[in-house]
PDB file of N, CA, C and O in Angstrom:
ATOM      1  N   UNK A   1      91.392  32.734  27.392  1.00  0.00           N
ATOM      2  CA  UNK A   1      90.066  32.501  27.918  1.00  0.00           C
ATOM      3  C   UNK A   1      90.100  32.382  29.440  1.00  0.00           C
ATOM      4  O   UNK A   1      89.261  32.868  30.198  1.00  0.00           O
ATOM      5  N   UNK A   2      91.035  31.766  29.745  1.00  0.00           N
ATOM      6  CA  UNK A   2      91.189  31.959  31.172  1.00  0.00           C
ATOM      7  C   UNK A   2      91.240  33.061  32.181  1.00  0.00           C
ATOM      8  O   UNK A   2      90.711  33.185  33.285  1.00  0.00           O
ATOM      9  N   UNK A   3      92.297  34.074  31.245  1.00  0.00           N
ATOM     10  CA  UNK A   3      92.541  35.444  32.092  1.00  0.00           C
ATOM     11  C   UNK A   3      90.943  36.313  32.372  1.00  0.00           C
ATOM     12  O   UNK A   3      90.610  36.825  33.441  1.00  0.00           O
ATOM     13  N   UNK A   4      89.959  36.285  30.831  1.00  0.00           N
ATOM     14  CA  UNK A   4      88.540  36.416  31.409  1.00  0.00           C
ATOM     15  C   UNK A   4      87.696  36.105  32.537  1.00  0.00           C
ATOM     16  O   UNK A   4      87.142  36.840  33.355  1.00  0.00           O
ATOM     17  N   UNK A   5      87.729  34.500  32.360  1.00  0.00           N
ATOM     18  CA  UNK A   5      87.345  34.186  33.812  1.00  0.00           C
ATOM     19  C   UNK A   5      87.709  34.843  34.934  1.00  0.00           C
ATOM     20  O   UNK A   5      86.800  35.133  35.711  1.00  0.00           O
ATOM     21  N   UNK A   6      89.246  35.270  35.318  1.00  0.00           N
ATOM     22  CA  UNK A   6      89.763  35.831  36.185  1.00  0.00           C
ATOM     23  C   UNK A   6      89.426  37.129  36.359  1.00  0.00           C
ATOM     24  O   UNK A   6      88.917  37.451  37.433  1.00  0.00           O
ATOM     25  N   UNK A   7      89.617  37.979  35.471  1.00  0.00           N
ATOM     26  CA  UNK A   7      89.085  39.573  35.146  1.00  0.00           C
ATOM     27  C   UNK A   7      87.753  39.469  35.309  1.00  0.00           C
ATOM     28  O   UNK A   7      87.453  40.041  36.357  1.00  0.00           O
ATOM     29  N   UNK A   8      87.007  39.108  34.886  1.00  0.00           N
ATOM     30  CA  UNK A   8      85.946  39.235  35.536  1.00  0.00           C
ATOM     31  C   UNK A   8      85.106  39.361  35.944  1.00  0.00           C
ATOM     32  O   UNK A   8      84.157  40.061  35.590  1.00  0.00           O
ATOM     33  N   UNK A   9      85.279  38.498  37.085  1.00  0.00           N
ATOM     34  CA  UNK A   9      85.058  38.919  38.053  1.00  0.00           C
ATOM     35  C   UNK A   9      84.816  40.106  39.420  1.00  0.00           C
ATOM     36  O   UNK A   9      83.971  40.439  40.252  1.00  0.00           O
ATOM     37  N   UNK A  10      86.410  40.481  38.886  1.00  0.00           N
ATOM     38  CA  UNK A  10      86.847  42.059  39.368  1.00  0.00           C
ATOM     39  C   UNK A  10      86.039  43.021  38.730  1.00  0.00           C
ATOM     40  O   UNK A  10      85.346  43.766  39.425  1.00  0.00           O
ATOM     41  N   UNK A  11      86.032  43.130  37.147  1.00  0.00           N
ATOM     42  CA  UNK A  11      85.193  44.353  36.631  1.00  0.00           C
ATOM     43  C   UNK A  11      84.055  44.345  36.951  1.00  0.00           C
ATOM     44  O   UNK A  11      83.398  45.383  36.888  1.00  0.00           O
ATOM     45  N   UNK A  12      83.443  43.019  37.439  1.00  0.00           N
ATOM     46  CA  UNK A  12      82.040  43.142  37.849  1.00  0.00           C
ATOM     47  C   UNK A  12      81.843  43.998  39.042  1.00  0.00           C
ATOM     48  O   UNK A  12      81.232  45.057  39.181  1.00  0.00           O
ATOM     49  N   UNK A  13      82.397  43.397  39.715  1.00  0.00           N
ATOM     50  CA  UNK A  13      82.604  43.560  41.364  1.00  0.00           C
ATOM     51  C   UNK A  13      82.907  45.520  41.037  1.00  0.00           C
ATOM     52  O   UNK A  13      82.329  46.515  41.474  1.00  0.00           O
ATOM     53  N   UNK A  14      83.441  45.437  40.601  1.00  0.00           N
ATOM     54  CA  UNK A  14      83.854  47.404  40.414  1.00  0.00           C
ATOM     55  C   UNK A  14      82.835  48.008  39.783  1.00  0.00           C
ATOM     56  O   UNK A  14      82.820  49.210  40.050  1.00  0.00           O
ATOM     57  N   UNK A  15      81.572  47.517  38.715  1.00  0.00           N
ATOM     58  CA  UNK A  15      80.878  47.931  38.604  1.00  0.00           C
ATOM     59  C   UNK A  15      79.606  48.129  39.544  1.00  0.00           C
ATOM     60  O   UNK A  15      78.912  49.128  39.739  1.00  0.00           O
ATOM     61  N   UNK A  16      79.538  46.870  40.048  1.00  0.00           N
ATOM     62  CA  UNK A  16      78.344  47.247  41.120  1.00  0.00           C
ATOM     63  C   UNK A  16      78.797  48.451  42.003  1.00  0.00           C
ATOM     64  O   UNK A  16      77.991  49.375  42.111  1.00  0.00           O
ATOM     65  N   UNK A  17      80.163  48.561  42.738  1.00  0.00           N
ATOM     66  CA  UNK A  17      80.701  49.356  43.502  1.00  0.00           C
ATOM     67  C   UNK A  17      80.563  50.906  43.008  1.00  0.00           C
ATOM     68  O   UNK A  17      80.360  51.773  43.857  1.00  0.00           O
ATOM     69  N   UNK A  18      80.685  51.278  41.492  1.00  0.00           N
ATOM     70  CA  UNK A  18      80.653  52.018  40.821  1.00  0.00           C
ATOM     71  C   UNK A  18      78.438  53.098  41.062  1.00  0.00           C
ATOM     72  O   UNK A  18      77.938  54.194  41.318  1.00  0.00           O
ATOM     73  N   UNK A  19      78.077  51.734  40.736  1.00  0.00           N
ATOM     74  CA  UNK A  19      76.629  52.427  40.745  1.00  0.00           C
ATOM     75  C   UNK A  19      75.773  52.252  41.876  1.00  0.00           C
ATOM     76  O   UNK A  19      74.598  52.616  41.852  1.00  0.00           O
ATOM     77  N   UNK A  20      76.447  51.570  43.118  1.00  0.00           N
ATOM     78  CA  UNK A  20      75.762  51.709  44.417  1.00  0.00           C
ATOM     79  C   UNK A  20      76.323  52.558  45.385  1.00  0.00           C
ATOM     80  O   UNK A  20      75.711  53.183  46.252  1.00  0.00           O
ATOM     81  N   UNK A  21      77.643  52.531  45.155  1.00  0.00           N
ATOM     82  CA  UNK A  21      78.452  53.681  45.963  1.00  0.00           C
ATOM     83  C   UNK A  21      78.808  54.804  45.555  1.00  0.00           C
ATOM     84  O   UNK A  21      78.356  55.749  46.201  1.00  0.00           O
ATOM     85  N   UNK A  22      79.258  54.964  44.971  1.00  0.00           N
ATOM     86  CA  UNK A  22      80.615  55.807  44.467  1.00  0.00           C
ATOM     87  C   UNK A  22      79.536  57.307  43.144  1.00  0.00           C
ATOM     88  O   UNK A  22      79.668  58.515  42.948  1.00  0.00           O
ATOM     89  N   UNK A  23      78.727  56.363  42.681  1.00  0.00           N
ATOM     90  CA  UNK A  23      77.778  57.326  41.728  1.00  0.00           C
ATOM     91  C   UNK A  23      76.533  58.004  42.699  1.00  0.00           C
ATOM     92  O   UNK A  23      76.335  59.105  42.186  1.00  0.00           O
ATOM     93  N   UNK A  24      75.908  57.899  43.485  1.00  0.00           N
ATOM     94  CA  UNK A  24      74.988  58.383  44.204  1.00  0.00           C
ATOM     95  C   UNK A  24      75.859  59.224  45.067  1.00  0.00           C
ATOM     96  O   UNK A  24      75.644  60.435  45.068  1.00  0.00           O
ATOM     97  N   UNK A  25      77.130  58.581  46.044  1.00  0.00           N
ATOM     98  CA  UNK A  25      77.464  59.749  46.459  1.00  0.00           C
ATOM     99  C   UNK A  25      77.914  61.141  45.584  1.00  0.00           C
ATOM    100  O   UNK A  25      77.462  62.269  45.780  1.00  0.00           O
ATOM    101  N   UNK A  26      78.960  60.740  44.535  1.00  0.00           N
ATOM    102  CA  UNK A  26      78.869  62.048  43.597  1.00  0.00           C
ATOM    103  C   UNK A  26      77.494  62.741  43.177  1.00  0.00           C
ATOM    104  O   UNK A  26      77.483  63.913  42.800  1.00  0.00           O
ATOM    105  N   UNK A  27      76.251  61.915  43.264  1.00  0.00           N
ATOM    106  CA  UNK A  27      75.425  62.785  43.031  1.00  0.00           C
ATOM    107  C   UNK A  27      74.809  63.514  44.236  1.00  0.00           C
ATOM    108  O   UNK A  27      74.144  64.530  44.035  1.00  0.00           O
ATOM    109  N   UNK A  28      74.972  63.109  45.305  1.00  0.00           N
ATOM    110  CA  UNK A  28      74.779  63.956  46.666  1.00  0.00           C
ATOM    111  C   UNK A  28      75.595  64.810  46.595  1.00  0.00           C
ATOM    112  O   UNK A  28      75.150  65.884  46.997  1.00  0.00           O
ATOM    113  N   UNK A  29      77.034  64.860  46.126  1.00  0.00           N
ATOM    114  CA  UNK A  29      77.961  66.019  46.831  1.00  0.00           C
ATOM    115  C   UNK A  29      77.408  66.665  45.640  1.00  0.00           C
ATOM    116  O   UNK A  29      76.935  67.505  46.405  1.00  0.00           O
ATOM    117  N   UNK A  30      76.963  67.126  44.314  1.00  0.00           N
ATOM    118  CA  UNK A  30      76.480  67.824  43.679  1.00  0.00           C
ATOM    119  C   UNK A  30      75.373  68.659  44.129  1.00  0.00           C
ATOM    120  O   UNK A  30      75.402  69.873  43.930  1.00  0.00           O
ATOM    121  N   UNK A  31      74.339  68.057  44.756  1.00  0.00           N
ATOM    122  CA  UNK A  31      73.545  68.835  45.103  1.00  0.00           C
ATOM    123  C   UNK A  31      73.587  69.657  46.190  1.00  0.00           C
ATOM    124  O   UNK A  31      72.778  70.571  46.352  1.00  0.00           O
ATOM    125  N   UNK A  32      74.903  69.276  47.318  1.00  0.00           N
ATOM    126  CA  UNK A  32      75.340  70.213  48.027  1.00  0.00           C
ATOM    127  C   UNK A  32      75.749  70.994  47.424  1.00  0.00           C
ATOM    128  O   UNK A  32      75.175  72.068  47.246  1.00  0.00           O
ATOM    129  N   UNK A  33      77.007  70.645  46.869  1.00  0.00           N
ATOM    130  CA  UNK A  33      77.331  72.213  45.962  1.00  0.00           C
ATOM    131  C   UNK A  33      76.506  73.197  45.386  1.00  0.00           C
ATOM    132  O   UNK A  33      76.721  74.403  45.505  1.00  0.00           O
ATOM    133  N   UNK A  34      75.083  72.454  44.442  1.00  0.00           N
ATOM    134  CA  UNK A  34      74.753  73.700  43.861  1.00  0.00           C
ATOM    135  C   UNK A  34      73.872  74.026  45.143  1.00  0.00           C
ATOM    136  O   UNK A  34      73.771  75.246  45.018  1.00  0.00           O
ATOM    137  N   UNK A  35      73.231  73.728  46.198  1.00  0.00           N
ATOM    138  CA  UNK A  35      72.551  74.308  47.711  1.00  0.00           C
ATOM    139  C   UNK A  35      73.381  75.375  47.656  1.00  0.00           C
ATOM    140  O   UNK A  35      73.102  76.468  47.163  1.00  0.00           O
ATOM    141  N   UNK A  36      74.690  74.969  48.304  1.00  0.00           N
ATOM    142  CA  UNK A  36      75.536  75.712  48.573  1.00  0.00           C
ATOM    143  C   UNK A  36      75.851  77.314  47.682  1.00  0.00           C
ATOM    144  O   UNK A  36      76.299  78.354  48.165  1.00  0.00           O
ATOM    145  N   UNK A  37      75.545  77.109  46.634  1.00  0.00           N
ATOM    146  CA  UNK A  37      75.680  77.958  45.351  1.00  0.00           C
ATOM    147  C   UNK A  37      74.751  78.973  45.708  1.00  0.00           C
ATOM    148  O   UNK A  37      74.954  80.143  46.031  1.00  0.00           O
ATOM    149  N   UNK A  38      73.565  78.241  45.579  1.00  0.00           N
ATOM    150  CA  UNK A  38      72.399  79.457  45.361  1.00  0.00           C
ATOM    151  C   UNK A  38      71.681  80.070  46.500  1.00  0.00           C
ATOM    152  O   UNK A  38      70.712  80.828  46.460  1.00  0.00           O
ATOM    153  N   UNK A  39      72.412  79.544  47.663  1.00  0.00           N
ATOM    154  CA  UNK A  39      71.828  80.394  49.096  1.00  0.00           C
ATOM    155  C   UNK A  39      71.863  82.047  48.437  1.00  0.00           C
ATOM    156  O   UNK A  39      72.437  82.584  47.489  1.00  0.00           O
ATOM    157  N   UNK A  40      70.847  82.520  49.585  1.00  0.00           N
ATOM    158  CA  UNK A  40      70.464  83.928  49.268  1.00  0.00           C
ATOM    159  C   UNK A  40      70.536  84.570  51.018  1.00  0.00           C
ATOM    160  O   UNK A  40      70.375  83.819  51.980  1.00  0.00           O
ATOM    161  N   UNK A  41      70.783  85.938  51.142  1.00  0.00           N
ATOM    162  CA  UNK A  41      70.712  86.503  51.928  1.00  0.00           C
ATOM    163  C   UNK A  41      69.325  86.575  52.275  1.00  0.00           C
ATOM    164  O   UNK A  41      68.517  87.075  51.492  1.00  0.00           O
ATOM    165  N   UNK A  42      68.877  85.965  53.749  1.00  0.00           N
ATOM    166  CA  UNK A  42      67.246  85.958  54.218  1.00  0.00           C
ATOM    167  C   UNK A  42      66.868  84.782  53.769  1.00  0.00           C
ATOM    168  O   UNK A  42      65.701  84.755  53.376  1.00  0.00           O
ATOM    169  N   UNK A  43      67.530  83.689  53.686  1.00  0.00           N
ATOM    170  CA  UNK A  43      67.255  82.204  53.494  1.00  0.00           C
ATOM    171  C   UNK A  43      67.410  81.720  54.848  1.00  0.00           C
ATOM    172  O   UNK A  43      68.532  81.915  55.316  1.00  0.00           O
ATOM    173  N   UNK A  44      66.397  81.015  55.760  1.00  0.00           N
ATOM    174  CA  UNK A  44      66.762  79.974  57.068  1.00  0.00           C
ATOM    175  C   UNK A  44      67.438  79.031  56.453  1.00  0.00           C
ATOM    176  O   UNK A  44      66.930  78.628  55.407  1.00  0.00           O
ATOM    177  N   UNK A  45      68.651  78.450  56.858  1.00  0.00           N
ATOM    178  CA  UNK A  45      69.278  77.111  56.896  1.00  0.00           C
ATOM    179  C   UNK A  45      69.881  76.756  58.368  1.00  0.00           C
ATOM    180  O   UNK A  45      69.530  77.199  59.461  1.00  0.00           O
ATOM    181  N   UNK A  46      70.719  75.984  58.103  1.00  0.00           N
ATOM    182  CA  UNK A  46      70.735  74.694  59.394  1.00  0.00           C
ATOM    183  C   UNK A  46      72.113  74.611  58.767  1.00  0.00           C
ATOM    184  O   UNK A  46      72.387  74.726  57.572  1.00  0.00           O
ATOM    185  N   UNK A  47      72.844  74.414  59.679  1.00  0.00           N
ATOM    186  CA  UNK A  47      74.597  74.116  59.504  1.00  0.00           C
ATOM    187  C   UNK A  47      74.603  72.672  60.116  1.00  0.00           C
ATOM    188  O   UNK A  47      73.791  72.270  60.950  1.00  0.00           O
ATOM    189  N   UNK A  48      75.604  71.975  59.596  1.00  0.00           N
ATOM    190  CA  UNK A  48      76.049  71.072  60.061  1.00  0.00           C
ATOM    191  C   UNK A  48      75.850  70.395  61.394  1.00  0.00           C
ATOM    192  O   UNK A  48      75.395  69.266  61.577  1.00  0.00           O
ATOM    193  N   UNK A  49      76.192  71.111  62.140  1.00  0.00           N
ATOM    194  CA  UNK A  49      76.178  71.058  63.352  1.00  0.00           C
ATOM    195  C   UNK A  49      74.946  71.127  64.207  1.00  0.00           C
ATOM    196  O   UNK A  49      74.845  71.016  65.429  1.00  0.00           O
ATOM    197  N   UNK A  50      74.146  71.310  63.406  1.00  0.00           N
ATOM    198  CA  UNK A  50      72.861  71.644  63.218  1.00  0.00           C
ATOM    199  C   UNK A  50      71.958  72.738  64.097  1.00  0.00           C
ATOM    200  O   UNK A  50      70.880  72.540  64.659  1.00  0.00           O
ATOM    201  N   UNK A  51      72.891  74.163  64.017  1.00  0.00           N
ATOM    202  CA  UNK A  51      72.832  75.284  64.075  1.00  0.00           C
ATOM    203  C   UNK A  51      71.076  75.862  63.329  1.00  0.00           C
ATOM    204  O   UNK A  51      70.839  75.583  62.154  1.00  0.00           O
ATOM    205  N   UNK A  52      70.177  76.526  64.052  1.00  0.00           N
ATOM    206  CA  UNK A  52      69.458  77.213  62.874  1.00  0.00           C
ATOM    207  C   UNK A  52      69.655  78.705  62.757  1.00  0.00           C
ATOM    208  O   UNK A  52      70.435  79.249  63.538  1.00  0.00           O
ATOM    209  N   UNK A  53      69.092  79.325  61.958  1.00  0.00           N
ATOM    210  CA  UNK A  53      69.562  80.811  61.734  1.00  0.00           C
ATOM    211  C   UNK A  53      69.070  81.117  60.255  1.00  0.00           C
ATOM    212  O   UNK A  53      68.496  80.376  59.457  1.00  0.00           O
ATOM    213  N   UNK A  54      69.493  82.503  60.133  1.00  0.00           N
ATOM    214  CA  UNK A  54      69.056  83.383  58.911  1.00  0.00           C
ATOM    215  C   UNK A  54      70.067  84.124  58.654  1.00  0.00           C
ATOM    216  O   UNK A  54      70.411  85.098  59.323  1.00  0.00           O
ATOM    217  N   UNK A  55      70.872  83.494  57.172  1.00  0.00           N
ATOM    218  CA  UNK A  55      71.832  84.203  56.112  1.00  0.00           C
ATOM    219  C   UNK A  55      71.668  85.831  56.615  1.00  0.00           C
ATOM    220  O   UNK A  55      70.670  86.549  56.561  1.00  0.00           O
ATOM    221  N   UNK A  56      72.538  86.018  56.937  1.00  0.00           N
ATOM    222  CA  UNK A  56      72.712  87.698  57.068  1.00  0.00           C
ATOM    223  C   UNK A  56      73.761  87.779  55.897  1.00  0.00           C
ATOM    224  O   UNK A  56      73.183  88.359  54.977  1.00  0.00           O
ATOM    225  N   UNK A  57      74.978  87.475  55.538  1.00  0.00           N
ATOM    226  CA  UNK A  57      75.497  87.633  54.660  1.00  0.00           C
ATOM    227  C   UNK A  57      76.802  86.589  54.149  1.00  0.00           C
ATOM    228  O   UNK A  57      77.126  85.541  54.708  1.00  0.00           O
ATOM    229  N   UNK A  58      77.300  87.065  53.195  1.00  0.00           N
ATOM    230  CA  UNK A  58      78.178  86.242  53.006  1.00  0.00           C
ATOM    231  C   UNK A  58      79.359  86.835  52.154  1.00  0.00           C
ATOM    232  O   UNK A  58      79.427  88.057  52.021  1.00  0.00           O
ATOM    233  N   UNK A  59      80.313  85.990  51.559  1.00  0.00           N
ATOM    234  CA  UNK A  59      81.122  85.950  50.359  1.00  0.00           C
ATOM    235  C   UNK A  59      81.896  84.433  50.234  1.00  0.00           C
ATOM    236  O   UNK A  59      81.448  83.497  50.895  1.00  0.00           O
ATOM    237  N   UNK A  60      82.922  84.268  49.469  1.00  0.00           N
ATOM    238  CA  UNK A  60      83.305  83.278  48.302  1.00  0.00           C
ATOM    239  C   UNK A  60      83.232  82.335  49.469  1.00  0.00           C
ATOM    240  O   UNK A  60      82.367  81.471  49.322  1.00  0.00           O
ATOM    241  N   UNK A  61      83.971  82.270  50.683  1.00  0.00           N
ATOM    242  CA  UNK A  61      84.447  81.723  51.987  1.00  0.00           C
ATOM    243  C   UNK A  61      83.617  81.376  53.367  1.00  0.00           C
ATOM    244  O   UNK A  61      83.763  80.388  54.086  1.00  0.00           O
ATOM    245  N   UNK A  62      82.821  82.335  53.506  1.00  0.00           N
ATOM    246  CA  UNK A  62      82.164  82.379  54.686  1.00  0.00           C
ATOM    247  C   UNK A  62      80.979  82.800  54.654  1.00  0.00           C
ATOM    248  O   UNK A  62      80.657  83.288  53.570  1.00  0.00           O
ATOM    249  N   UNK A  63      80.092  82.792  55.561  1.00  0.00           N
ATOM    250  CA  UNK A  63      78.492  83.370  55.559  1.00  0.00           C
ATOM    251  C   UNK A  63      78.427  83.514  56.909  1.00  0.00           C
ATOM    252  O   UNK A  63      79.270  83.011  57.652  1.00  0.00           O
ATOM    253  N   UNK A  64      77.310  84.288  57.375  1.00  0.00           N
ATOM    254  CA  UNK A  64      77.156  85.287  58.700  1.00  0.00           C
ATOM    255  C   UNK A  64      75.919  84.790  58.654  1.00  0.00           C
ATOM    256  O   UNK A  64      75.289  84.898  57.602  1.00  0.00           O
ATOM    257  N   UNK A  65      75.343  84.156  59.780  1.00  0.00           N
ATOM    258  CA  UNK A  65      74.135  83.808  60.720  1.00  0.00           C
ATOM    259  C   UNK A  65      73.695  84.496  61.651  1.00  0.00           C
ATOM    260  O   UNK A  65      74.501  84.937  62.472  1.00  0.00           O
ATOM    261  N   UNK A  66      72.363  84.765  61.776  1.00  0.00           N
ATOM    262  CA  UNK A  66      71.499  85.699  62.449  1.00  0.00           C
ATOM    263  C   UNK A  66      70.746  84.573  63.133  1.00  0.00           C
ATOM    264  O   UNK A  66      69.662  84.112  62.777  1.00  0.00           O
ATOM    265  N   UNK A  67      71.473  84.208  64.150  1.00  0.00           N
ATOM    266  CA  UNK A  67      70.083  83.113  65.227  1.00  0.00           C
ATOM    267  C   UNK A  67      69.168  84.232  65.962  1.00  0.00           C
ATOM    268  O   UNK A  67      69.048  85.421  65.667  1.00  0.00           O
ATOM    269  N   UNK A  68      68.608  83.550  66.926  1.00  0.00           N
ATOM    270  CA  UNK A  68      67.056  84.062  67.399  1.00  0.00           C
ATOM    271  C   UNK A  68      67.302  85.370  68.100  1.00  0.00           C
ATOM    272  O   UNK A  68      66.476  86.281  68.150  1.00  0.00           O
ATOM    273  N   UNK A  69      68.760  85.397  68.754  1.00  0.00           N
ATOM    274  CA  UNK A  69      68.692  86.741  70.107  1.00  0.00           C
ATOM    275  C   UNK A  69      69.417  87.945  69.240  1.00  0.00           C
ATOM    276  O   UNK A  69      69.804  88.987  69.768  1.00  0.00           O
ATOM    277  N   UNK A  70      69.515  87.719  68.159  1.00  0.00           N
ATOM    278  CA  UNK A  70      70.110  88.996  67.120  1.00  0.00           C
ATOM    279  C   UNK A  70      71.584  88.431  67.053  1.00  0.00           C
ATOM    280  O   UNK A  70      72.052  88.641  65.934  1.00  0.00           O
ATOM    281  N   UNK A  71      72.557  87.713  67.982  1.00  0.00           N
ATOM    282  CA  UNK A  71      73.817  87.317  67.493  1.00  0.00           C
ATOM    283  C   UNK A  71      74.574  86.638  66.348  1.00  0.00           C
ATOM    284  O   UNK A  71      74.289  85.464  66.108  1.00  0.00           O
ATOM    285  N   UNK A  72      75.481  87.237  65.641  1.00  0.00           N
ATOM    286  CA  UNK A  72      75.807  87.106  64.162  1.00  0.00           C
ATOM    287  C   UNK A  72      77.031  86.307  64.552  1.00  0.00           C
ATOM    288  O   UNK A  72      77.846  86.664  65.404  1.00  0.00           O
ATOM    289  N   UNK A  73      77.092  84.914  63.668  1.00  0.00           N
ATOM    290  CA  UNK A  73      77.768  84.277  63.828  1.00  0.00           C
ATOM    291  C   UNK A  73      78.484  83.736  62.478  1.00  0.00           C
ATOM    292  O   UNK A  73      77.933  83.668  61.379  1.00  0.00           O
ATOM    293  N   UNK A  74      79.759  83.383  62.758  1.00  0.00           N
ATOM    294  CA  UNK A  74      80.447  83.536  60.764  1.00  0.00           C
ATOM    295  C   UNK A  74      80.880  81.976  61.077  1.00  0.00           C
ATOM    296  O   UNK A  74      81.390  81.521  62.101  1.00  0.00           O
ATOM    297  N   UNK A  75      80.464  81.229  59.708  1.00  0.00           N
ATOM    298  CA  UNK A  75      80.774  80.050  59.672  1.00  0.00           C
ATOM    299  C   UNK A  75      81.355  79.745  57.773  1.00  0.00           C
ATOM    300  O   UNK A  75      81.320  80.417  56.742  1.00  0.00           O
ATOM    301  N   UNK A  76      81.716  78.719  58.056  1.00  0.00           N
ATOM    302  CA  UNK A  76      82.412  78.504  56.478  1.00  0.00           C
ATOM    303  C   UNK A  76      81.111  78.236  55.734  1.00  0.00           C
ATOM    304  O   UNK A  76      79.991  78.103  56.227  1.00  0.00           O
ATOM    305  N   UNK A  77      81.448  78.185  54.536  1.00  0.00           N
ATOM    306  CA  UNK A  77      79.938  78.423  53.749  1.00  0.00           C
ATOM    307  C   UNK A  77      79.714  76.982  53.365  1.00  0.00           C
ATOM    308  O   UNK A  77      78.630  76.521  53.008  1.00  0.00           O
ATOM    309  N   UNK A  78      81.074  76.184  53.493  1.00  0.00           N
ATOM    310  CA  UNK A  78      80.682  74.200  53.019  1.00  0.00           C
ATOM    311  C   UNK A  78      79.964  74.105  54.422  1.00  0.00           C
ATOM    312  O   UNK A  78      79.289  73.079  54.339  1.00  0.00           O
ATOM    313  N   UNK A  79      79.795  74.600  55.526  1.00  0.00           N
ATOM    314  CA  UNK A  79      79.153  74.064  56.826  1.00  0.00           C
ATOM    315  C   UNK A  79      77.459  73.845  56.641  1.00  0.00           C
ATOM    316  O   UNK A  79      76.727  73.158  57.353  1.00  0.00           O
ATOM    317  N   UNK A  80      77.137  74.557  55.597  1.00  0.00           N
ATOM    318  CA  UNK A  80      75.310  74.982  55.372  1.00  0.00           C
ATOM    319  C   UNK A  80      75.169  73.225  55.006  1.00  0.00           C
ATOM    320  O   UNK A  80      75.737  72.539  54.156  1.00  0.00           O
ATOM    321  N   UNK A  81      74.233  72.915  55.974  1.00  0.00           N
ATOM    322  CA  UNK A  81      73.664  71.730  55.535  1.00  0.00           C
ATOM    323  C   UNK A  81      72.496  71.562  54.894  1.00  0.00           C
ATOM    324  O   UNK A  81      72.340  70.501  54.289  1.00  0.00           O
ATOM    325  N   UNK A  82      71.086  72.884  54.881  1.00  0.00           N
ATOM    326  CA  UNK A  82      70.018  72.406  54.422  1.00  0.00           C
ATOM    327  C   UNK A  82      69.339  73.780  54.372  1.00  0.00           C
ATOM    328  O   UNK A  82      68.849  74.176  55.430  1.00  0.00           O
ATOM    329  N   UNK A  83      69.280  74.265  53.698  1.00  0.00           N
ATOM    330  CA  UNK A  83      67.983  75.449  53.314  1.00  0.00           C
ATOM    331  C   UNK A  83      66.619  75.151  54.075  1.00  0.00           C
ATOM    332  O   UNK A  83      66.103  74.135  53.609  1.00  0.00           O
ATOM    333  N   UNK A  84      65.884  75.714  55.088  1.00  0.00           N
ATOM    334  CA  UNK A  84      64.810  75.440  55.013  1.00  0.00           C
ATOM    335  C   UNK A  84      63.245  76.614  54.325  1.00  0.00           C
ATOM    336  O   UNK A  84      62.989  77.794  54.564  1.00  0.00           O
ATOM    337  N   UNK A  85      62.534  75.600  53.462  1.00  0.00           N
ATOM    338  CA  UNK A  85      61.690  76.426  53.011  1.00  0.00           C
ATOM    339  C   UNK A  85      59.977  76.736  53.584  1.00  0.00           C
ATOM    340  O   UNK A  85      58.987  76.102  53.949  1.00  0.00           O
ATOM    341  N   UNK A  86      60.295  77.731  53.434  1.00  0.00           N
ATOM    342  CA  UNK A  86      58.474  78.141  54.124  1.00  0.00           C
ATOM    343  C   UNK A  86      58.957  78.908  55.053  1.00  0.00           C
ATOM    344  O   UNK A  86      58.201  79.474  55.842  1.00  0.00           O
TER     345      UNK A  86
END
């Protein structure tokens, strides 16, 4: 009965940690991924860095940006931070 008392404590403490931290961020990096997934060629997004531009192209690795003066620029494809729509 004692070692309960002791334990816990801890499992508590790991559960809150579990559903305030640790579960919302896995559900953020999910929805990057599938962003990341379903970009389309002629989609505006915003990189990281917070670049804007228009998907000219891509593959498995990289994607090609079309900013405003026609210059094509190749960035890794985890860099896309945000689709914008409209």
């Amino acid at each position: 009965m004692e070692m309960l008392g002791t334990v816990l404590p801890l499992i508590l403490m790991f559960a809150i940690f579990y559903f305030l931290l640790i579960r919302p961020q896995q559900k953020k990096q999910k929805a990057i991924r599938e962003m990341q997934n379903n970009i389309q060629k002629g989609d505006k997004i915003v990189t990281i860095g917070g670049l804007h531009g228009i998907l000219d192209s891509m593959d498995e690795g990289k994607i090609v940006i079309v900013v405003d003066n026609g210059t094509r620029l190749t960035f890794d494809r985890s860099s896309i931070r945000e689709v914008i729509k409209g």
